[in-house]
C-alpha positions in Angstrom: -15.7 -17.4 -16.0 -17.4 -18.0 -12.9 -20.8 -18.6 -14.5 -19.1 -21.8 -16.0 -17.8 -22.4 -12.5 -21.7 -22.1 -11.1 -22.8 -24.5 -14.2 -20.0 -27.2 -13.3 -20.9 -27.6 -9.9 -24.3 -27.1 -10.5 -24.8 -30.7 -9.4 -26.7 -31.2 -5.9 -23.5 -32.5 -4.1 -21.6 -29.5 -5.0 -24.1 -26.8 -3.6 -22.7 -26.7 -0.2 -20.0 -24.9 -1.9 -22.3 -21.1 -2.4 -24.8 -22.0 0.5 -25.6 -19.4 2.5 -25.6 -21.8 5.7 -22.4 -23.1 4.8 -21.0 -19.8 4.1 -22.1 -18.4 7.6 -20.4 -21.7 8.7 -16.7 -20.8 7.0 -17.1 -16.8 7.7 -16.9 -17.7 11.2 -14.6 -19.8 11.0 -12.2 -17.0 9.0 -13.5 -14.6 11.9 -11.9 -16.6 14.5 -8.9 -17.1 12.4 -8.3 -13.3 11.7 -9.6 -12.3 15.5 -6.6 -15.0 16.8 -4.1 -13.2 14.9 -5.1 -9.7 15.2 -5.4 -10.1 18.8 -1.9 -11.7 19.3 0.0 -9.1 16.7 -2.0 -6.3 19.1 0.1 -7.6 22.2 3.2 -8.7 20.2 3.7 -5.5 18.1 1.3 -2.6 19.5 2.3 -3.4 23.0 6.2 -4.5 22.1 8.3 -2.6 24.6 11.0 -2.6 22.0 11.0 -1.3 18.8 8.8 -2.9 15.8 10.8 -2.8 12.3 11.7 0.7 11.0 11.1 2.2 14.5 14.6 2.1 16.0 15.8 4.1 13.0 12.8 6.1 13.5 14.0 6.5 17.1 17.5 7.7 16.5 16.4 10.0 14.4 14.2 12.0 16.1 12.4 12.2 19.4 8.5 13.1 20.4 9.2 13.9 23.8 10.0 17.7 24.6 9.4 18.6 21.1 8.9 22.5 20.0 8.0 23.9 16.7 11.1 25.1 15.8 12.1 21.3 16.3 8.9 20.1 14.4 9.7 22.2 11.5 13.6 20.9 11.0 12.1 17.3 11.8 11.4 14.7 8.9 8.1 13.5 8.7 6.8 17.0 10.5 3.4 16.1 9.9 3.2 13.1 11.9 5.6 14.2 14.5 3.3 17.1 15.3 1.0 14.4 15.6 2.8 12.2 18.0 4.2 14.7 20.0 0.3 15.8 20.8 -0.7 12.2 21.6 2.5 12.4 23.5 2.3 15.5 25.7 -1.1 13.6 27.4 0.0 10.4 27.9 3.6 10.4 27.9 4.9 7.0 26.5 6.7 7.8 22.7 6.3 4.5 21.8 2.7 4.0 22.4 1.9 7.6 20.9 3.6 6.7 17.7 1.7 3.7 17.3 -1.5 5.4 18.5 -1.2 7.6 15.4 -0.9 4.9 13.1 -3.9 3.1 15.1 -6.0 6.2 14.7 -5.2 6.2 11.2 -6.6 2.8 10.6 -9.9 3.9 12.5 -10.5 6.2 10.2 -10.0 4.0 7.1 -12.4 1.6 8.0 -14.8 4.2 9.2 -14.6 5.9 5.9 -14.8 3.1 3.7 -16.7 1.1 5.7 -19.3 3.5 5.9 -19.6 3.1 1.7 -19.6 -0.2 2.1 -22.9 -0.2 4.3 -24.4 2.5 2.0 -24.2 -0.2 -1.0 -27.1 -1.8 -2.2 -26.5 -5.4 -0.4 -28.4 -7.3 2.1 -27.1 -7.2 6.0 -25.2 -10.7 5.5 -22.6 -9.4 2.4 -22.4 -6.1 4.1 -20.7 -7.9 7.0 -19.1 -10.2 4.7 -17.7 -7.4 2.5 -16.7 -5.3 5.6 -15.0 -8.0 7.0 -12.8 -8.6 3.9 -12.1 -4.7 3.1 -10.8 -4.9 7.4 -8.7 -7.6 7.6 -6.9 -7.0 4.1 -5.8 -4.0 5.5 -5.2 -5.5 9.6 -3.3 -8.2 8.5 -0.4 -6.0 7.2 0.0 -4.8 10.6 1.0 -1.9 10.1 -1.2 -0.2 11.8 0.0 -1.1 14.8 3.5 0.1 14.2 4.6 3.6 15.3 6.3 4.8 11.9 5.3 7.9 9.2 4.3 4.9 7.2 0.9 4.4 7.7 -0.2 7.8 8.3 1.2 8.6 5.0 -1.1 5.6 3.4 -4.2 7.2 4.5 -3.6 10.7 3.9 -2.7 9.6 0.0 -5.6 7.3 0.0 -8.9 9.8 -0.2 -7.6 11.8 -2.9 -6.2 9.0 -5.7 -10.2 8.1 -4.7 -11.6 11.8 -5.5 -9.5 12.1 -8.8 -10.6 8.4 -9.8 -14.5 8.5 -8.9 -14.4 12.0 -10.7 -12.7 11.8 -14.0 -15.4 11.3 -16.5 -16.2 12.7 -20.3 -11.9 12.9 -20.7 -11.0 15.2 -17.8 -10.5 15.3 -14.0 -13.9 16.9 -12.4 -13.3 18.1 -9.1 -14.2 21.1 -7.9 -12.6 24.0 -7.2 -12.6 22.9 -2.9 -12.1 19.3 -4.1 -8.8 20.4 -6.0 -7.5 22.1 -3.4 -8.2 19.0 -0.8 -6.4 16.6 -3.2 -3.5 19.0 -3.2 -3.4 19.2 0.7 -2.9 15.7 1.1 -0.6 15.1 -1.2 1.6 17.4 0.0 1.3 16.5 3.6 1.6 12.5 2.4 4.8 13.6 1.1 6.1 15.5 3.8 5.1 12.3 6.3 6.9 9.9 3.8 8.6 10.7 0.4 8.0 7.2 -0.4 4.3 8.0 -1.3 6.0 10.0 -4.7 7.0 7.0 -6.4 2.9 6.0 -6.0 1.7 9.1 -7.4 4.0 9.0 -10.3 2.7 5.7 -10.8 -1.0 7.3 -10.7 -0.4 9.4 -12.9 1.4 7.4 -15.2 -1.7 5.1 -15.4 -3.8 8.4 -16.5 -2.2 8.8 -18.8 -2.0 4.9 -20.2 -5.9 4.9 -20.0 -6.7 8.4 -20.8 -3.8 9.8 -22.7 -2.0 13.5 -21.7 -4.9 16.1 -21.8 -6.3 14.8 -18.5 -3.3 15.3 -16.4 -2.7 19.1 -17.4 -7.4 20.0 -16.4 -7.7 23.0 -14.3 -8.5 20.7 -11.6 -5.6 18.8 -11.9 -3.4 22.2 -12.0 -5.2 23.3 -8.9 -4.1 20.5 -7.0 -0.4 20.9 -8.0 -0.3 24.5 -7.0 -1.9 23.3 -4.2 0.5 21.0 -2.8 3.5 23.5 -3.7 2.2 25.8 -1.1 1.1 23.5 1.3 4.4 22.0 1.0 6.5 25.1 1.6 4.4 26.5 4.5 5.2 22.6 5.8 9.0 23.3 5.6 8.9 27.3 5.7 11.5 27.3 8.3 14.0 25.7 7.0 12.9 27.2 3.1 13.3 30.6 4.5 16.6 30.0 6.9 18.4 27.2 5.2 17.2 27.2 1.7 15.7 23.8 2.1 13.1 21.4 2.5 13.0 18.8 4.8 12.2 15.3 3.8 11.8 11.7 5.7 14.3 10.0 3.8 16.4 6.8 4.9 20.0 7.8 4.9 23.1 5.9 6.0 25.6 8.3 7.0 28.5 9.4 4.3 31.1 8.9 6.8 30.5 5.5 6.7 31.6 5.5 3.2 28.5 3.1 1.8 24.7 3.7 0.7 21.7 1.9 0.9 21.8 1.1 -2.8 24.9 -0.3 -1.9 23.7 -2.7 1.0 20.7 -3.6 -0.8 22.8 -4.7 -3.6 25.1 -6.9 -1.7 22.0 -8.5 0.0 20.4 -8.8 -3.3 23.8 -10.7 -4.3 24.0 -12.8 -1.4 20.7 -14.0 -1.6 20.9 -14.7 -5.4 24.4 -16.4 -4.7 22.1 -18.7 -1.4 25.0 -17.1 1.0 22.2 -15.9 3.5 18.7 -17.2 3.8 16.6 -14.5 2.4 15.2 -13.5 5.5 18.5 -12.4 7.0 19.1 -8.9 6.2 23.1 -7.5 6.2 23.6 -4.4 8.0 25.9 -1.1 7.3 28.4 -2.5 9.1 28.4 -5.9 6.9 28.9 -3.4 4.2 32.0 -1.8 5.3 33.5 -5.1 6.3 33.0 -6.4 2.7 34.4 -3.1 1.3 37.5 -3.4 3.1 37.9 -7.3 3.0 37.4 -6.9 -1.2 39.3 -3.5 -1.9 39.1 -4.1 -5.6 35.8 -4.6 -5.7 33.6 -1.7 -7.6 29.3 -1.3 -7.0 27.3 -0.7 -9.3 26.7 3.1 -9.2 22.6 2.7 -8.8 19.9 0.7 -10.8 20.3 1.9 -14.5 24.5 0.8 -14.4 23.4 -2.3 -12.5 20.7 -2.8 -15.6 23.4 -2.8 -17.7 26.3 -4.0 -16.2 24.5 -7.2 -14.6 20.7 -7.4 -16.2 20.3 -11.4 -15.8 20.8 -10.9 -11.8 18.6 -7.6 -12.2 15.7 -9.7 -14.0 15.8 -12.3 -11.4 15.7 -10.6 -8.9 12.8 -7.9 -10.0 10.8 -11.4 -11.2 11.3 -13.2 -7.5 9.9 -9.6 -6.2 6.9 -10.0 -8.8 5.5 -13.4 -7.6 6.5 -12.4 -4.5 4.0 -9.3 -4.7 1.6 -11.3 -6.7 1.5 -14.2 -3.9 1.0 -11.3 -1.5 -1.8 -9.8 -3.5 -3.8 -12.9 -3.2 -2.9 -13.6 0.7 -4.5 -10.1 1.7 -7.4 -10.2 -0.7 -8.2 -14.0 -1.6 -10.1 -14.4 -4.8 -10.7 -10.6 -4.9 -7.3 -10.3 -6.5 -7.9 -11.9 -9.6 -11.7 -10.8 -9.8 -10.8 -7.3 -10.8 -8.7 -9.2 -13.8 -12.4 -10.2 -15.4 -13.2 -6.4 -16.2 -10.2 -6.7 -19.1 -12.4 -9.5 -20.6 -15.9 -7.6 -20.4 -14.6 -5.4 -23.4 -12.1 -7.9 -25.6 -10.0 -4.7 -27.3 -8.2 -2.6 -25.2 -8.5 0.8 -26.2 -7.3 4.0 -24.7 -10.6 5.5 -23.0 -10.8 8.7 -23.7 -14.4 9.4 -22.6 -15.9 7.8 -19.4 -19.9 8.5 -20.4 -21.3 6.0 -18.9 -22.0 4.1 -15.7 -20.7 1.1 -17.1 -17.9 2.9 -18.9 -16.7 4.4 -15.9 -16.4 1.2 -13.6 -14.9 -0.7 -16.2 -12.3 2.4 -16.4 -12.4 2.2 -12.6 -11.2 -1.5 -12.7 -8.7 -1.4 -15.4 -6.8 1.8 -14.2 -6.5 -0.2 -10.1 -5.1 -3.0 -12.0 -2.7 -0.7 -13.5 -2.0 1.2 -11.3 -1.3 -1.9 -9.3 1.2 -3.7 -11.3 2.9 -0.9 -12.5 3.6 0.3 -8.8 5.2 -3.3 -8.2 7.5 -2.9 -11.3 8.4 0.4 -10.5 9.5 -0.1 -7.0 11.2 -3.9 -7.6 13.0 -1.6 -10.0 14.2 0.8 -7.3 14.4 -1.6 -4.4 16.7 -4.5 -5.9 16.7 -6.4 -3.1 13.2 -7.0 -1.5 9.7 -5.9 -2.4 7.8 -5.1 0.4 4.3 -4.8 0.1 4.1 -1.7 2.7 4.7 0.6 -0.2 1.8 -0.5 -2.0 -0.6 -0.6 0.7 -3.0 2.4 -0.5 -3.6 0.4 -3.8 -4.5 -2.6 -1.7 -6.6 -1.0 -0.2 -8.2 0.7 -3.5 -8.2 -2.7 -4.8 -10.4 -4.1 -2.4 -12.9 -1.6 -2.5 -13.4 -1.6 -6.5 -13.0 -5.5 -6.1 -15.8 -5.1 -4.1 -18.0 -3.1 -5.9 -17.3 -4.9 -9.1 -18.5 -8.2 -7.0 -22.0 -6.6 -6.6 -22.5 -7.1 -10.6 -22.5 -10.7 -10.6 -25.4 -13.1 -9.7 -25.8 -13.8 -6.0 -24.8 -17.6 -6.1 -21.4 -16.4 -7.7 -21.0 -13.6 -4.9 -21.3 -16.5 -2.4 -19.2 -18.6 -4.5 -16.3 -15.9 -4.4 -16.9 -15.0 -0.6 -17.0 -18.5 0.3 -13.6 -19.6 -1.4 -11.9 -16.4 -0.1 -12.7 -17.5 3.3 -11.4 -20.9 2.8 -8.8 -19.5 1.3 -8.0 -17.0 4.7 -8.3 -20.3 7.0 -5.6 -22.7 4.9 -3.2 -19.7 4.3 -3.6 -19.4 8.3 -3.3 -23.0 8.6 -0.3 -23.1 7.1 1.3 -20.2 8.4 0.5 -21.2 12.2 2.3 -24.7 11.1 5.1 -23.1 10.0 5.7 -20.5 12.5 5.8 -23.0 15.5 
């Protein structure tokens, strides 16, 4: 594909298009772009001295400051409020702590990717230009500047859907006995800092066993790791196990006195918005919900996705395909041509068979490739299922991430005027998306 794109503008006039002077020229010219926006979202959302999205719920439920371990243990999220409340006890500013974890977070993403990145066989100039790509896809989310369990959960999940990737080869999972036990450890303590992060390792594993069929998921290694995470789990939540026969989750919940749900309110927004009563940026709150109930008595919700499948599946469709293009436009805005590079691997091998053995260095990235893509899409699917109203690409930010990094490696195969050609377009594709979003936002 891009070959043919390298022979049609082969012609003199078009070479300013992969020149490395002219590249240098546009890179800076994304840097500024990215450093104007990061900079300002630092002050406008790290610094807020309100709350940033999720964090006044966050707030309400729970507090960092005076916290003990009885309190940490009956808390949601207990990893990260053990977290915060450390941060906390030093400086003394909630807010700041919370968002300090998800900062610290972020540090340590780029530091260990980054570090892989610089270990690649590239020259200086595309290790900058491939670092610069892997940090802003995942800065201009924002998210690390918010003070949620979100973001902590992303980068606990992230290193071990890596490990379990990069190791499966000739059928089966190989990790070793410490490996499998590490895998296990963050899963579970991804899942005790956000729930949410189940939904993406069902997904995972649903993608195994797409590529690779069923034996994979039941390996030793694999087994390891679930044991592992069962205990790590329960010594997470051995309080409340052990004295309330429970465990303690970080799960959005709108009280049952108020006689609603949030499938409820997301299905009236869904509604609304399909029916062009609200602008789709205008979100309805509980209390919309209970006026609606008693303003339309007869009125009967659906009882949750599957009855709303059937009992409306044209508004269900259309509203799970806005979510799609909406994911797929976001795909693109946070990785550029990266996004649809990875799709090139399904055309390197025309049949696509179930890989049962990865023997090969060649076999193994192309199973690398296919199963992100996967993995991807299906994890948009699955949650524009569940979320009927709006996708948000938050939930899917550890396979961005993932993306970029075997987007990037997968770049490294392809001829250096055609790495320049992709890196060049990506940045002019950074400074027109900004373009137009700095036009529209005034």
């Amino acid at each position: 594909m891009f070959d043919k794109m390298i022979k049609i503008i082969k012609h003199d006039r078009f070479k300013f298009i992969y020149a490395k002077i002219t590249s240098i020229v546009i890179f800076i010219g994304f840097l500024c772009f990215n450093l104007y926006y990061f900079t300002n979202n630092f002050f406008k959302i790290f610094l807020n001295k309100f709350d940033n999205g999720d964090e006044d719920y966050q707030h309400t439920l729970y507090s960092i400051s005076d916290v003990t371990l009885e309190k940490i243990f009956y808390t949601p999220a207990q990893p990260y409020i053990f977290v915060s409340s450390f941060i906390n006890y030093f400086i003394n500013i909630p807010k700041i702590s919370t968002r300090l974890v998800s900062l610290i977070a972020g540090l340590f993403l780029f530091q260990y990717f980054i570090k892989r990145i610089i270990s690649s066989k590239s020259n200086v100039l595309e290790k900058i230009y491939k670092s610069a790509l892997f940090i802003c896809a995942i800065m201009i989310t924002n998210q690390m500047f918010i003070g949620t369990s979100d973001f902590l959960a992303i980068v606990l999940i992230i290193p071990p859907f890596l490990l379990i990737i990069e190791n499966f080869e000739f059928g089966k999972i190989n990790l070793s006995f410490k490996q499998s036990i590490l895998v296990g450890a963050l899963f579970a303590i991804s899942v005790a800092t956000r729930p949410t992060v189940l939904v993406l390792i069902l997904a995972f594993y649903i993608t195994f066993f797409i590529l690779a069929g069923i034996k994979p998921l039941f390996s030793k290694a694999n087994l390891r790791a679930f044991i592992a995470s069962i205990i790590v789990l329960f010594m997470i939540n051995f309080l409340p196990i052990i004295e309330q026969y429970k465990i303690v989750l970080n799960v959005k919940e709108i009280p049952e006195a108020t006689g609603t749900n949030w499938f409820q309110r997301n299905y009236l927004m869904a509604k609304y918005w399909d029916a062009n009563k609200i602008p789709d940026t205008q979100w309805l709150s509980t209390q919309d919900v209970i006026d609606f109930k008693k303003e339309n008595p007869d009125f009967v919700f659906p009882k949750n996705q599957f009855d709303l499948l059937l009992k409306e599946p044209g508004f269900y469709f259309r509203q799970m395909m806005r979510m799609f293009i909406k994911a797929m436009y976001s795909s693109y805005r946070f990785m550029y041509l990266l996004f649809p590079l990875l799709f090139l691997s399904f055309f390197s091998n025309k049949k696509f068979n179930i890989i049962g053995r990865v023997n090969s260095a060649y076999e193994k990235g192309l199973f690398q490739n296919k199963f992100v893509i996967i993995f991807h899409l299906l994890s948009i699917v699955i949650f524009s299922f569940l979320a009927v109203k709006l996708f948000e690409f938050r939930w899917v930010i550890p396979i961005l991430i993932l993306y970029t990094f075997f987007a990037l490696n997968y770049l490294s195969q392809f001829s250096l005027k055609i790495r320049f050609l992709v890196y060049n377009l990506s940045f002019l594709s950074g400074i027109a998306m900004y373009i137009l979003f700095f036009i529209k936002t005034q």
